[in-house]
C-alpha angles and dihedrals in degrees: 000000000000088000094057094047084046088056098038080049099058086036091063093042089056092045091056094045086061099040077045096053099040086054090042084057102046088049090055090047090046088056099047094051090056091059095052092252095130093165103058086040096054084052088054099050085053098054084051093057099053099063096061107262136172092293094211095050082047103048093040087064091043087057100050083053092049096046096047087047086058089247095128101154088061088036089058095052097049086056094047086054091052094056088087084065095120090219115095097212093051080050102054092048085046099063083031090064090039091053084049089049091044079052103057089055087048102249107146104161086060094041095052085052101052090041083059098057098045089057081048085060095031108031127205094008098160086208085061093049100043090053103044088057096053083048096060096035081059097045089056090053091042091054092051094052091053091042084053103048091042084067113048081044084058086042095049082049105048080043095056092043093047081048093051099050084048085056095051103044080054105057081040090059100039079043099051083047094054092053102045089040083052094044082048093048089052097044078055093043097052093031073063110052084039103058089037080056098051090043086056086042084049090046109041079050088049096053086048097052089049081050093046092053101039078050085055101056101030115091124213117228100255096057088050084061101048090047095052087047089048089054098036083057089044092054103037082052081059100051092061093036091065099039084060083055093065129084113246120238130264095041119131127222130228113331104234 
């Protein structure tokens, strides 16, 4: 029986050295931190953690390093770790801090709402409602900006869609009267070379014609021939026509 109680009794103490040495370490981190000296804290907070603290205190006093240090994505999750803490008013800083830490990445709408349910848990904290209230005049800012900006970048597309067709329209346009300069230039191409082939056709006819005609009026030789034979025979057909035609000597005339 003594020697149960013995080891129930050395049980306990090294239970309360531990409990002693984690809470040792979160007091010398909570100090550091005081005194801007976020490294050493954050060490500190680690070592604590080690050796198997409480993890929201922990992880409460994580999150004000983290979020000192800027880091307020890992800061919000240390608080959020912090929010099983059965204490209320650990609690209610708890969800204060994560709505500062939602705030530094410019999340309003998240911030106002973790900044309301602390003041649920802490009413009438003037720090909650100050800064609920600078959350949601932000988000409305916030809202406008990206509404805003939602609409010049609707504007600068429908610009540079209103530009492009223009474009387009454009090349189509330089491109239709290409083509119909270069289908212009062909129908002239070919009106020319049609018209230079039926002058050739006129003139080639023409020089015929002129070969034809001088053909025509010059004689051959032997035609020339045959033609100064036929006259030499018509006249000489004349000739003796004519001397029959004459009366013969030594004929009298009339007898009177």
């Amino acid at each position: 029986m003594k020697r149960i109680l013995l080891i129930s009794l050395i049980l306990l103490i090294s239970v309360s050295i531990a409990d002693a040495n984690w809470r040792s370490k979160v007091r010398e981190a909570g100090k550091l931190y005081e005194e801007g000296n976020y490294e050493e804290s954050l060490v500190k907070y680690l070592e604590a953690l080690d050796q198997e603290g409480d993890t929201t205190v922990i992880a409460f006093g994580l999150g004000n390093v983290l979020q000192a240090a800027e880091k307020f994505e890992d800061a919000g999750k240390s608080f959020k770790a912090s929010l099983m803490n059965p204490d209320s008013t650990i609690r209610a800083d708890a969800l204060y801090n994560l709505g500062n830490a939602l705030f530094g990445e410019q999340k309003y709408k998240e911030a106002a709402e973790a900044y309301k349910m602390a003041l649920h848990l802490k009413p009438r904290q003037r720090d909650y409602l100050h800064n609920i209230e600078l959350a949601e005049y932000l988000l409305q800012n916030q809202e406008e900006q990206q509404q805003q900006q939602q609409e010049q970048k609707q504007d600068n597309q429908n610009q540079d869609e209103e530009q492009e067709e223009q474009q387009d329209q454009q090349n189509q346009d330089q491109q239709q009267d290409q083509q119909q300069n270069e289908e212009q230039q062909q129908q002239e191409e070919e009106d020319q070379q049609q018209q230079r082939q039926q002058e050739q056709q006129e003139q080639e006819e023409q020089e015929q014609q002129q070969q034809q005609a001088q053909a025509d009026t010059t004689l051959s030789k032997e035609d020339a021939e045959r033609l100064l034979n036929a006259l030499q025979m018509d006249e000489q057909q004349v000739l003796e026509n004519i001397q029959k035609q004459q009366p013969t000597e030594g004929s009298t005339g009339k007898d009177w």
